[in-house]
C-alpha positions as CSV (number, residue, x, y, z in Angstrom):
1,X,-12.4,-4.8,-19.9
2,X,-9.7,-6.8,-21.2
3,X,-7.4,-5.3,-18.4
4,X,-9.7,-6.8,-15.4
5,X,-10.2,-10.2,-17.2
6,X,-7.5,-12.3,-15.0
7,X,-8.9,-10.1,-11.9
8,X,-11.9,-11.7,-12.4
9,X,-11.2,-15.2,-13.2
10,X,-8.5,-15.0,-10.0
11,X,-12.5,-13.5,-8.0
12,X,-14.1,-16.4,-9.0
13,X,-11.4,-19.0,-8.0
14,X,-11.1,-16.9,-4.4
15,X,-14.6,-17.0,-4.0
16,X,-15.1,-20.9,-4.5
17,X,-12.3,-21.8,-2.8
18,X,-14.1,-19.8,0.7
19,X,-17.0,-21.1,0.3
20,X,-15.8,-24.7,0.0
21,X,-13.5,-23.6,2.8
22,X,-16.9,-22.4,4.8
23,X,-18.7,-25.9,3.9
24,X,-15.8,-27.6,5.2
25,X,-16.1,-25.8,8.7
26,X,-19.3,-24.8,9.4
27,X,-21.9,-26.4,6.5
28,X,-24.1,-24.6,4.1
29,X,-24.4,-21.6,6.7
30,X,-20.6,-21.7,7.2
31,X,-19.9,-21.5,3.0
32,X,-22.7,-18.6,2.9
33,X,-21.1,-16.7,5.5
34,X,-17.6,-17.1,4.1
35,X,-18.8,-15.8,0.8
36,X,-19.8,-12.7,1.9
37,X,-17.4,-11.9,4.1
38,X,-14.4,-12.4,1.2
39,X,-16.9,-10.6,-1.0
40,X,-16.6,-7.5,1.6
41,X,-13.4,-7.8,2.4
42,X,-12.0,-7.8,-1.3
43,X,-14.6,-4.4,-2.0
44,X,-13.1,-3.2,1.2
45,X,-9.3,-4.0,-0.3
46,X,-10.4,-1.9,-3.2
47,X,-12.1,0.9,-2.1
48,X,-9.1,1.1,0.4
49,X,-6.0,1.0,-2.3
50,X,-7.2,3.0,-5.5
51,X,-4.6,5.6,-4.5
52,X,-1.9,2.8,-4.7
53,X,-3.0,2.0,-8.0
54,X,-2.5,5.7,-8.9
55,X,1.0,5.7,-7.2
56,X,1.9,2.1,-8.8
57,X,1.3,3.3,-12.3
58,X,3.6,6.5,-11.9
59,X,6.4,4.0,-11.4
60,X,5.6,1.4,-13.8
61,X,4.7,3.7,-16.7
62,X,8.1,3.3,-17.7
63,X,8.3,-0.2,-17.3
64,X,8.6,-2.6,-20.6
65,X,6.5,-5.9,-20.9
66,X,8.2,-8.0,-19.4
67,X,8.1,-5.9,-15.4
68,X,4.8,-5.3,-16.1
69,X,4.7,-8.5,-16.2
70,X,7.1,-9.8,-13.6
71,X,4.5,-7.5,-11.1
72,X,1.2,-9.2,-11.9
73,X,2.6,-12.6,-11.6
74,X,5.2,-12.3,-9.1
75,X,4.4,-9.2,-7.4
76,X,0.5,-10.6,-6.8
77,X,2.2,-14.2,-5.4
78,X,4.2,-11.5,-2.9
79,X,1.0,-9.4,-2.6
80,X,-1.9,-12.2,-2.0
81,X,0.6,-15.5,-0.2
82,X,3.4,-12.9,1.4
83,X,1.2,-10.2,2.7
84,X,-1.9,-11.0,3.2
85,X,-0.8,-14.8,4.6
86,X,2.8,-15.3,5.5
87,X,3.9,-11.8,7.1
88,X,1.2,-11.7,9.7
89,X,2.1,-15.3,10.6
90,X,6.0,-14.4,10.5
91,X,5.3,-11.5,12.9
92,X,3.1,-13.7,15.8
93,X,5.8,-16.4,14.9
94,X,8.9,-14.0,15.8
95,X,7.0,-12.3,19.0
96,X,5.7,-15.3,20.3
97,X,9.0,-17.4,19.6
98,X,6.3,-20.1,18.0
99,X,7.3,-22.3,14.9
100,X,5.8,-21.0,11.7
101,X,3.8,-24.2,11.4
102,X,2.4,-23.9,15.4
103,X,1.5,-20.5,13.7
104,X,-0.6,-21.5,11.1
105,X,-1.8,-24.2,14.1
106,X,-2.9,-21.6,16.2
107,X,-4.9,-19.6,13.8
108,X,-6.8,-22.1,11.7
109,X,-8.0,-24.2,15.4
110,X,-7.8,-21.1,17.6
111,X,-8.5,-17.9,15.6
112,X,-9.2,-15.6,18.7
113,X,-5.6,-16.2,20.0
114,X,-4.2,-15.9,17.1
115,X,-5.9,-12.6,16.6
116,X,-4.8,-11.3,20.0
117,X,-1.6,-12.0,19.3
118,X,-1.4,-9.9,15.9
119,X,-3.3,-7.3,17.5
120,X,-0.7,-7.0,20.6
121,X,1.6,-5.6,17.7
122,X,-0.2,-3.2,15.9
123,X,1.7,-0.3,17.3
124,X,4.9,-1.8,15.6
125,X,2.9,-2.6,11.9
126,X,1.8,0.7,12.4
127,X,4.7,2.6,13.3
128,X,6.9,0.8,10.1
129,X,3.8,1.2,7.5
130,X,3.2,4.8,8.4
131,X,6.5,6.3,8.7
132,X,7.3,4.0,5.0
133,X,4.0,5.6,3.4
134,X,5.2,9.2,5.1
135,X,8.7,9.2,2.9
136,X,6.6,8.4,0.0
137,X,4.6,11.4,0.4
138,X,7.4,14.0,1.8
139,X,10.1,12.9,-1.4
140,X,7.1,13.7,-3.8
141,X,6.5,17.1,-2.3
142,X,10.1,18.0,-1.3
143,X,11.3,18.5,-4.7
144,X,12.3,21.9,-5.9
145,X,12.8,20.1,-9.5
146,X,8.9,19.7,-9.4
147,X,7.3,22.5,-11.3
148,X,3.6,21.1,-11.7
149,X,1.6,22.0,-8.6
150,X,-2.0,21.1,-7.7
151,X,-2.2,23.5,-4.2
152,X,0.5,26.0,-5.1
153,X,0.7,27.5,-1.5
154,X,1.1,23.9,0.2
155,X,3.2,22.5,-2.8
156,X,5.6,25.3,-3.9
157,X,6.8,25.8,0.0
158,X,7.5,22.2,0.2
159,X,9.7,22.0,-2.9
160,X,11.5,25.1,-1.7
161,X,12.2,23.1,1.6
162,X,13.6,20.1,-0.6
163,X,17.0,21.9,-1.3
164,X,17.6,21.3,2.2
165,X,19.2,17.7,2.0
166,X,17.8,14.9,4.1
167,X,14.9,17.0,5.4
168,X,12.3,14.2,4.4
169,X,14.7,11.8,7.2
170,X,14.4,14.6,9.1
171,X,10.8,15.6,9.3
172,X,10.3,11.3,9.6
173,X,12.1,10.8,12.7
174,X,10.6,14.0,14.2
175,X,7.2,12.4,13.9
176,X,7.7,9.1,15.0
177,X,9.5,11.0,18.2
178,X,6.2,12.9,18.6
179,X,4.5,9.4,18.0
180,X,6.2,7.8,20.7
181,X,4.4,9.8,23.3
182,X,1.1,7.6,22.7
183,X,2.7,4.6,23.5
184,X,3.1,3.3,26.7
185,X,6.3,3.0,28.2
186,X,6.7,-1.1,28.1
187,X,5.8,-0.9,24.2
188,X,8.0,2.6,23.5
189,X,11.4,0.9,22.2
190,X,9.6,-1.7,19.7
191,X,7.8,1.0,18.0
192,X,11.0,3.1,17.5
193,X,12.4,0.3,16.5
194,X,9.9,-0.7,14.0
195,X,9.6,3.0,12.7
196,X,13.8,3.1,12.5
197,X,13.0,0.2,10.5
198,X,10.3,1.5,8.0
199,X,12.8,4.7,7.6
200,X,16.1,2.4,6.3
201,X,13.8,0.1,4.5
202,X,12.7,3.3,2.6
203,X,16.4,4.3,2.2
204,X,17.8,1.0,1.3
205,X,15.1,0.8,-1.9
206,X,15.7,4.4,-2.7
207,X,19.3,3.6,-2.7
208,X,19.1,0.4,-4.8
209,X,16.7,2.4,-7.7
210,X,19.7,5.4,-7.4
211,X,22.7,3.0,-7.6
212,X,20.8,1.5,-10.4
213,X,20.0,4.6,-12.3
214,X,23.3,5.9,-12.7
215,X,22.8,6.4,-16.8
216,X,26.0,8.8,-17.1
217,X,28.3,5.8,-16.1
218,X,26.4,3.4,-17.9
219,X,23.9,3.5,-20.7
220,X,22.1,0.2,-20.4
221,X,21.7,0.2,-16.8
222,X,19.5,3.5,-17.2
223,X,17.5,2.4,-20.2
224,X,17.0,-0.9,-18.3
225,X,15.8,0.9,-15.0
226,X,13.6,2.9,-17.2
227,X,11.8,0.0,-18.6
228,X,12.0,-1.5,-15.0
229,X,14.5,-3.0,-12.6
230,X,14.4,-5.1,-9.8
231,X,14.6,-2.1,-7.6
232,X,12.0,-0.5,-8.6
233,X,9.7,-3.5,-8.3
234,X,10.9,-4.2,-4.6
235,X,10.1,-0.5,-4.2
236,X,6.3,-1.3,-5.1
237,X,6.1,-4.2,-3.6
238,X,7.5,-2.2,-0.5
239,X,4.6,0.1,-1.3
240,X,1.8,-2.1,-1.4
241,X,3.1,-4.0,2.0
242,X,2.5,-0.9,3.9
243,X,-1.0,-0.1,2.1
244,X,-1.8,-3.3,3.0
245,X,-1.3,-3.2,6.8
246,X,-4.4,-1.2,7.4
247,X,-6.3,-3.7,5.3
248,X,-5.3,-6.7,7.1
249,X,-5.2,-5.1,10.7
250,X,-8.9,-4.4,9.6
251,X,-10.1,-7.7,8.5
252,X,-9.8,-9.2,11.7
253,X,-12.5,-7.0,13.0
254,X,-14.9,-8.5,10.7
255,X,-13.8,-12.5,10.5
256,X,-10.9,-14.2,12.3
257,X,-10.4,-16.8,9.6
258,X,-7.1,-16.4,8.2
259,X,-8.1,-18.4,5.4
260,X,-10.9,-16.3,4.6
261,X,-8.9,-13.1,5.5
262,X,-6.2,-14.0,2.5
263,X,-8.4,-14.9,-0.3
264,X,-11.1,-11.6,0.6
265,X,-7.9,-9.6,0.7
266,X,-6.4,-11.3,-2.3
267,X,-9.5,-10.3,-4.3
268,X,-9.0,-6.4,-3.7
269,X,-4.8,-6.9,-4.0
270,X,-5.6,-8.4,-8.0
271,X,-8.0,-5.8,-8.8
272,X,-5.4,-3.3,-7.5
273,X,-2.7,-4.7,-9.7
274,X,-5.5,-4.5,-12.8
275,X,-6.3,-0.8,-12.6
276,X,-2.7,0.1,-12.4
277,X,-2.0,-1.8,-15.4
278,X,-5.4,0.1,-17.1
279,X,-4.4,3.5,-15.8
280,X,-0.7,2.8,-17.4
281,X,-1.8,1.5,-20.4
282,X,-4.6,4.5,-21.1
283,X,-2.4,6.5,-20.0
284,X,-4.8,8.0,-17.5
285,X,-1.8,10.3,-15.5
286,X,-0.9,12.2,-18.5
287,X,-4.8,12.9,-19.6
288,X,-5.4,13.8,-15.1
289,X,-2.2,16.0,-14.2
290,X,-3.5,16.2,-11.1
291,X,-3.9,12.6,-9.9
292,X,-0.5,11.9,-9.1
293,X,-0.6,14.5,-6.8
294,X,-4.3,13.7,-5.2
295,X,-3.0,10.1,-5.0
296,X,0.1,11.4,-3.0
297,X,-1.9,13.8,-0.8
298,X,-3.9,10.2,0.2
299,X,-0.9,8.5,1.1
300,X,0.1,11.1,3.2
301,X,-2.9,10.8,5.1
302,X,-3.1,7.7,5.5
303,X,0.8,7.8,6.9
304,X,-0.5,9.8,9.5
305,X,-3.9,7.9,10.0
306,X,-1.5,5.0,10.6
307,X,0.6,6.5,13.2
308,X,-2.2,8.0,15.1
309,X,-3.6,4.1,15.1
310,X,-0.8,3.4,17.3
311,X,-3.2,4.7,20.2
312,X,-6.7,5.6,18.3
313,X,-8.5,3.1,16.1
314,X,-9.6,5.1,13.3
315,X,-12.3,2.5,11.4
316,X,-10.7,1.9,7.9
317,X,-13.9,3.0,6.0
318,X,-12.6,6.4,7.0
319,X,-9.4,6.1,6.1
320,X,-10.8,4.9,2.6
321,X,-13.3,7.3,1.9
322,X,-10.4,10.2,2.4
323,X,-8.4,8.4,-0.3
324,X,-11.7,8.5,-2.5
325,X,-11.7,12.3,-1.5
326,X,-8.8,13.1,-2.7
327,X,-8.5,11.2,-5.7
328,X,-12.0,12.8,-6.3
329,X,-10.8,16.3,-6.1
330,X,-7.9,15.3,-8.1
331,X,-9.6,14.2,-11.2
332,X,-12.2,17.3,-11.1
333,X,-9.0,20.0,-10.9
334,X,-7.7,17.8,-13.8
335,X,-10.6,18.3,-16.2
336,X,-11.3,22.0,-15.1
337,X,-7.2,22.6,-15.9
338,X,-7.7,20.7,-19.4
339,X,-11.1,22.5,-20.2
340,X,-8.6,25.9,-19.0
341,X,-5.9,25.3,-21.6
342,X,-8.6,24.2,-24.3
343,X,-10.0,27.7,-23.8
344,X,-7.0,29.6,-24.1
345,X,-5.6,27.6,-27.3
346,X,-8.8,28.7,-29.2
């Protein structure tokens, strides 16, 4: 419990600060309905990102004190102000070729514009999310170093095809070609663009943790990525940007208060942050060998789920309840596997 403590202090501060935010708008009715909507929203943000937590403890399972600590303080200031606040603002802001402040204008007096507006550019948030999220699940699969497999006949094919360099860029670029055919034509080169994008920033993190890790040349550079590094953190915080797109694209359908929309989504971002901390600290991916892989299997779904979004709205309990599926399935093949080599060592 000790784990989820700050989590829920950090609920309780969200949750009085909308409803004092509701009574400030709208009255008693107003600070009722903000209440329950930041309450949904954060169980949304939750049920939504428990394969991030799985993914964000197999990085920071190495990480010494310090990291771990640099991600819930930092890395939740990033998650909660950054993402769930300031990007959507930046990305109206830059589109429109509005000031920041006219921004934040716009969406506190006129919500519905301000909505519009972010929803004109879904197909780009969409297109840099997914094809981000869609590395993260080829480079876990396309390793022929990788010798633990959940679905041998899926997983051993694909880490045969990973001694074919760059194939991950490869298979990428060919999807977000495909993906370009469900956009119309006026939209085509902002989504390319925008997917271009989520490919390099995907390479230019990958490229910082490598240049980093380089323990041959130098000793204390590897022991310090291995306890954590500042590539590695901008690599989750990467990460939980594009799990977090869905989420916020998503809130709007339910309230248009930004306000509201940050601390609801700020909720589920802590408690994310909590059970990553709890599954590193249990050690819960060495006891479930499979959940790394479940987790991964998620993300690649939801890569795809993403780009298909460009043109279909899939409704994000969907999208959450595969993630629940597959981390599901990954914990039972985990304690059938572990009851397995129990049986045989007796």
């Amino acid at each position: 419990m000790k784990h989820f403590t700050f989590s829920f202090v950090f609920t309780a501060i969200a949750l009085g600060l909308a409803t004092w935010w509701g009574y400030s708008t709208g009255g008693l009715g107003g600070a009722f309905g903000a209440l329950m909507i930041a309450t949904i929203l954060g169980v949304m943000e939750v049920s939504l990102s428990f394969d991030n937590a799985v993914i964000n403890a197999s990085v920071l399972k190495t990480w010494d004190r310090f990291w771990r600590t640099m991600f819930l303080t930092v890395g939740i200031f990033v998650a909660v102000f950054g993402m769930r606040l300031l990007f959507p603002l930046l990305i109206v802001s830059l589109t429109a070729d509005v000031g920041l402040l006219d921004v934040w204008s716009m969406a506190i007096d006129r919500p519905d514009e301000y909505s519009a507006r972010l929803m004109e550019h879904h197909g780009e948030i969409s297109a840099f999310g997914g094809m981000f999220l869609l590395l993260v699940f080829l480079n876990y699969f396309l390793d022929a170093d990788k010798d633990i497999h959940w679905i041998h006949w899926i997983e051993e094919k694909m880490g045969a095809l990973g001694r074919i360099d760059a194939v991950a860029v490869m298979v990428s670029l060919l999807v977000l070609v495909g993906a370009l055919s469900m956009v119309e034509s006026a939209h085509k080169f902002a989504v390319l663009i925008a997917g271009v994008w989520g490919i390099l920033t995907y390479l230019l993190v990958s490229f910082l943790s490598a240049f980093l890790e380089k323990e041959e040349e130098d000793p204390v550079i590897g022991q310090m990525v291995k306890r954590g590094s500042i590539g590695a953190f901008l690599y989750l915080e990467v990460l939980d940007a594009s799990f977090s797109f869905d989420g916020v694209i998503g809130a709007f359908a339910i309230t248009k208060d930004i306000v509201i929309i940050m601390l609801g989504l700020g909720i589920g971002a802590m408690f994310v942050r909590s059970m990553t901390i709890y599954l590193v600290e249990k050690d819960t991916l060495s006891e479930f060998i499979f959940l790394e892989h479940g987790a991964h299997y998620a993300i690649g779904v939801l890569a795809l789920i993403m780009i298909a979004s460009i043109q279909i709205h899939v409704p994000e309990v969907l999208t959450g309840l595969i993630g629940v599926a597959f981390i599901g399935a990954a914990i039972y093949a985990s304690i059938r596997h572990n009851r397995h080599l129990e049986m045989n060592t007796k």
